[in-house]
C-alpha positions as CSV (number, residue, x, y, z in Angstrom):
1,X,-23.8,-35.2,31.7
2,X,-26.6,-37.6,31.3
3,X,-27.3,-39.0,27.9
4,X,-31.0,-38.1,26.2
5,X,-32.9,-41.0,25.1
6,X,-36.3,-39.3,22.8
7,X,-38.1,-36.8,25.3
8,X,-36.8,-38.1,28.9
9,X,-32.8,-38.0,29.9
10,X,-31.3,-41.3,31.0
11,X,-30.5,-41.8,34.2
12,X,-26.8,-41.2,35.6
13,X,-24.7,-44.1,35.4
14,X,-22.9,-45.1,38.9
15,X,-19.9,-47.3,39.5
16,X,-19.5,-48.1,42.9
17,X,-15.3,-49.0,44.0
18,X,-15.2,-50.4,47.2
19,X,-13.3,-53.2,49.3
20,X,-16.1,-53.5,51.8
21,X,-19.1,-55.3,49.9
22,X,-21.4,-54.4,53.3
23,X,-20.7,-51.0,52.3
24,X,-21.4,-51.5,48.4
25,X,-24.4,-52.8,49.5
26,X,-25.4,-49.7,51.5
27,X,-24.2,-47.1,48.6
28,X,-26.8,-49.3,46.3
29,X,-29.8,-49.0,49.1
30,X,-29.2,-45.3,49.1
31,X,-28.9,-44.6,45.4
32,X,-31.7,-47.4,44.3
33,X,-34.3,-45.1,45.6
34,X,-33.7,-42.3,43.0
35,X,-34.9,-42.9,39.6
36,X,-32.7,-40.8,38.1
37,X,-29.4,-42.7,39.4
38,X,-28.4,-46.1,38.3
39,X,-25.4,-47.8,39.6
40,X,-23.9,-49.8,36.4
41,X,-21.5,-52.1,38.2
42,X,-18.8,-52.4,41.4
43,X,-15.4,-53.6,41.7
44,X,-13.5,-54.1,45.2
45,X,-10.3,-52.6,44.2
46,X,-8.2,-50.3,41.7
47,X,-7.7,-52.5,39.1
48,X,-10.9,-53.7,38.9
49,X,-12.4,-50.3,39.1
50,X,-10.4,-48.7,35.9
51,X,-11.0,-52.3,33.7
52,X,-15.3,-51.3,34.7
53,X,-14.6,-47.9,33.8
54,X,-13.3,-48.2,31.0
55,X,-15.7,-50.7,29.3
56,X,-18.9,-49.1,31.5
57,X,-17.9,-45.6,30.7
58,X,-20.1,-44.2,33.8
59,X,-21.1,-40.9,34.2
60,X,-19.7,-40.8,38.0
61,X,-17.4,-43.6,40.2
62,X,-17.7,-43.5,43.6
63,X,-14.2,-44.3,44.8
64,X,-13.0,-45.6,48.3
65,X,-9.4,-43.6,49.0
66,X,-8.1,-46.6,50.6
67,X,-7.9,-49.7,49.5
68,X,-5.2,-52.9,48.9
69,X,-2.8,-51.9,46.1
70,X,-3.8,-49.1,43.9
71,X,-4.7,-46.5,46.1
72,X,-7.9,-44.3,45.1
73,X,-5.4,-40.9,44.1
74,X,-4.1,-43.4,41.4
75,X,-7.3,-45.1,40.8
76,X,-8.8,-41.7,39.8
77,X,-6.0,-40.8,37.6
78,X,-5.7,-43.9,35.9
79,X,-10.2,-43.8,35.1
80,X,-9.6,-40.6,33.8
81,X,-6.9,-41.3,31.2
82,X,-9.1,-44.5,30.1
83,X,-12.4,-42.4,30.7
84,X,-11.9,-39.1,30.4
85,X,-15.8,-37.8,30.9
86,X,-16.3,-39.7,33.9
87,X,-16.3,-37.5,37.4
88,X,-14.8,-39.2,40.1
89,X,-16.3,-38.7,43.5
90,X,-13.8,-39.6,46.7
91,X,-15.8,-41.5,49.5
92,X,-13.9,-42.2,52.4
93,X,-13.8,-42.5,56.1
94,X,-10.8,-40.5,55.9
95,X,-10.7,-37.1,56.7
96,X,-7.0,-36.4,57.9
97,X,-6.2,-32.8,56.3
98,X,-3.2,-34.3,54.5
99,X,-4.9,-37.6,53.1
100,X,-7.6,-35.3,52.2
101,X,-4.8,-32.5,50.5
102,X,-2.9,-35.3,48.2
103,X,-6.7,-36.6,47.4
104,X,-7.6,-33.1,45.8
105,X,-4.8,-32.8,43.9
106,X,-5.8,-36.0,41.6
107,X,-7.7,-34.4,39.6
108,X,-11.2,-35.5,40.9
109,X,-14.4,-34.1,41.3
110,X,-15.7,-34.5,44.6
111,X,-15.3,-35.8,48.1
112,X,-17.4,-36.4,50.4
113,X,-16.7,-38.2,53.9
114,X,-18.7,-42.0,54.6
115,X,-20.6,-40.1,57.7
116,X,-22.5,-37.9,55.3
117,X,-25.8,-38.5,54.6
118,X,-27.8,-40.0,51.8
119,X,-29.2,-36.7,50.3
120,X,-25.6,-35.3,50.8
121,X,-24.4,-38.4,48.6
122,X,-27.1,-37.9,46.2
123,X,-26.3,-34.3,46.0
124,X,-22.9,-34.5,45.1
125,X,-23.4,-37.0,42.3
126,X,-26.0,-35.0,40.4
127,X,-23.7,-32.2,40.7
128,X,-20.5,-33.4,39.6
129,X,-22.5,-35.7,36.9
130,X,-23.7,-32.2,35.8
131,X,-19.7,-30.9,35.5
132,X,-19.2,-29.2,38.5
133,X,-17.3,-29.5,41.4
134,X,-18.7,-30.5,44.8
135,X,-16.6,-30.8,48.5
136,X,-18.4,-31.7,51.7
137,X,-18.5,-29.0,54.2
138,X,-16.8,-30.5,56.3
139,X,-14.4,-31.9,54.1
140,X,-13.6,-28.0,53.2
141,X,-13.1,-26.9,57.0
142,X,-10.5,-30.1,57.4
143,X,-8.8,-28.6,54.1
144,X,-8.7,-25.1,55.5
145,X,-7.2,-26.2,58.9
146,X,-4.0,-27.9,56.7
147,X,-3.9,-25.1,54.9
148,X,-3.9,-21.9,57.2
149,X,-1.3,-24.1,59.0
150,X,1.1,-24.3,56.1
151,X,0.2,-20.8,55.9
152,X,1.7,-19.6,58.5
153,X,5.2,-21.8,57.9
154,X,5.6,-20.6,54.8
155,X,5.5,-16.7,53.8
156,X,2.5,-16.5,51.3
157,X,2.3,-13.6,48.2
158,X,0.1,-10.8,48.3
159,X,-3.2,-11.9,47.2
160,X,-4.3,-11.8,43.2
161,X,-5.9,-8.4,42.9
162,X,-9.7,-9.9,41.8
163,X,-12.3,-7.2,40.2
164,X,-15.5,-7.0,42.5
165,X,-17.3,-9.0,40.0
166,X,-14.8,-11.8,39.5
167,X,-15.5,-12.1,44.0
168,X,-18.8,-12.4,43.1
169,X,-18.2,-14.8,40.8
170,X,-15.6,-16.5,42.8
171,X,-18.2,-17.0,45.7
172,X,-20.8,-18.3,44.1
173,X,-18.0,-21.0,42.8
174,X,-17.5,-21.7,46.2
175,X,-21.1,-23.6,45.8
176,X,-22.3,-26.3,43.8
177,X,-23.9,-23.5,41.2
178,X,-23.8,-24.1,38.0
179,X,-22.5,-21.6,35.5
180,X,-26.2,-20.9,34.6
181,X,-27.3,-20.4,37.9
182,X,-24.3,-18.0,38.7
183,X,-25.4,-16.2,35.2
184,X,-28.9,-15.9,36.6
185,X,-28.2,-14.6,40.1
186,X,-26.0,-12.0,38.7
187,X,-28.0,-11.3,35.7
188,X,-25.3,-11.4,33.3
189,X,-24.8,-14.3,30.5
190,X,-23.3,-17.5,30.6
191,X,-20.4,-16.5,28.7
192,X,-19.6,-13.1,30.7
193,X,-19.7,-16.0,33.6
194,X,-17.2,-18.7,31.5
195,X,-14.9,-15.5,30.9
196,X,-14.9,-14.2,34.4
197,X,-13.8,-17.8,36.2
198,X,-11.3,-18.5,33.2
199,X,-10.0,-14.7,34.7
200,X,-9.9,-16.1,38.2
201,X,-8.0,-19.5,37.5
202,X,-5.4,-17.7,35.6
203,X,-5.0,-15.1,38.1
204,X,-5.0,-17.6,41.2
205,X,-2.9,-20.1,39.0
206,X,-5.2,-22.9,39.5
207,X,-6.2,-26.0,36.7
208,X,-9.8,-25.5,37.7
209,X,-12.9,-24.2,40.2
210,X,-12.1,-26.9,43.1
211,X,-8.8,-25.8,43.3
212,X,-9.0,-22.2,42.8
213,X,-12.0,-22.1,45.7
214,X,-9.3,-23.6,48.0
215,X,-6.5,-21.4,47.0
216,X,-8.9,-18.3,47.5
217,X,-9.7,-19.5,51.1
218,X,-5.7,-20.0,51.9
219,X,-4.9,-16.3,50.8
220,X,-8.1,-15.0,52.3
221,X,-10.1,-14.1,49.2
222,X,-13.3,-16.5,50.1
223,X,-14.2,-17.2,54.1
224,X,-16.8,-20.4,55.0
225,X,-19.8,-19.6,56.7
């Protein structure tokens, strides 16, 4: 998603959302150190955070879930409507299956818990800047918990019936791959790829590859390692 300035590609443009400055001022050791990352400005709370974005236009905001007043779910949708190419990345010290759950479903890009490390951090920017979506490990095995449990309260459907390619597509969604990178390890194009996931989000009913990854996990489709 980075902009290209001549022969080099600009940096990714960070804004950091935060009610703890000490822990601003952690996030901007961390991402100082990498060249290609450049933190554009901070706020301390919601408001603040969509006003920056919206002037700033970053590339990626990393977003505290809670905060006073807006909470980050409704600071994330309210960045995308006045940004809408900005990727939002949840980092919280929450990681309660159902604060986690409602988190998801706000249309962000990532989240990633405040005990992960830097090159975790760094990881998930670049590859949400870079369009995709990117969930902690961890983060995944808290959803799957909440989810096998509603699972069993509530009778589920048979399973979409998924070609063997579209499972071999769908599990290599299931990582932060890029749609090149799925092309290559399958050997097939880029488009054969885009064709095949927009096959597997209309046949798991999903808006897009974050949610469709969990939904395959819930009915059984995907398992974590």
């Amino acid at each position: 998603m980075s902009d290209t300035i001549g022969d080099s590609v600009a940096p990714i443009k960070v804004l950091l959302v935060d009610d703890h400055e000490l822990v601003r001022r952690g996030l901007q050791m961390v991402l100082r150190a990498r060249p290609d990352l450049l933190v554009v400005g901070e706020a301390e709370n919601g408001t603040q955070a969509i006003e920056l974005a919206a002037r700033l236009q970053p590339h990626v905001v990393l977003l505290d879930l809670k905060m006073p007043g807006l909470s980050g779910a409704q600071t994330s949708r309210a960045i995308k409507a006045v940004a809408p190419l900005t990727r939002v990345i949840i980092l919280s010290a929450v990681d309660a299956e159902q604060e986690i759950l409602e988190a998801t479903a706000s249309n962000i890009d990532g989240y990633v818990l405040k005990d992960a490390s830097g090159q975790e951090l760094v990881l998930a920017i670049r590859t949400v800047a870079a369009g995709q979506p990117y969930l902690q490990s961890a983060v995944t095995r808290r959803l799957l918990r909440r989810l096998t449990a509603n699972a069993e309260r509530a009778a589920i459907v048979a399973p979409p019936q998924l070609t063997p390619r579209e499972l071999d597509v769908l599990k290599l969604m299931a990582t932060s791959r890029s749609n090149k990178e799925i092309a290559d390890l399958l050997v097939v194009s880029e488009e054969t790829v885009r064709s095949h996931i927009k096959s597997i989000l209309t046949k798991l009913q999903q808006p897009n590859r974050m949610q469709a990854v969990l939904t395959a996990i819930r009915l059984g489709l995907l398992e974590l390692d």
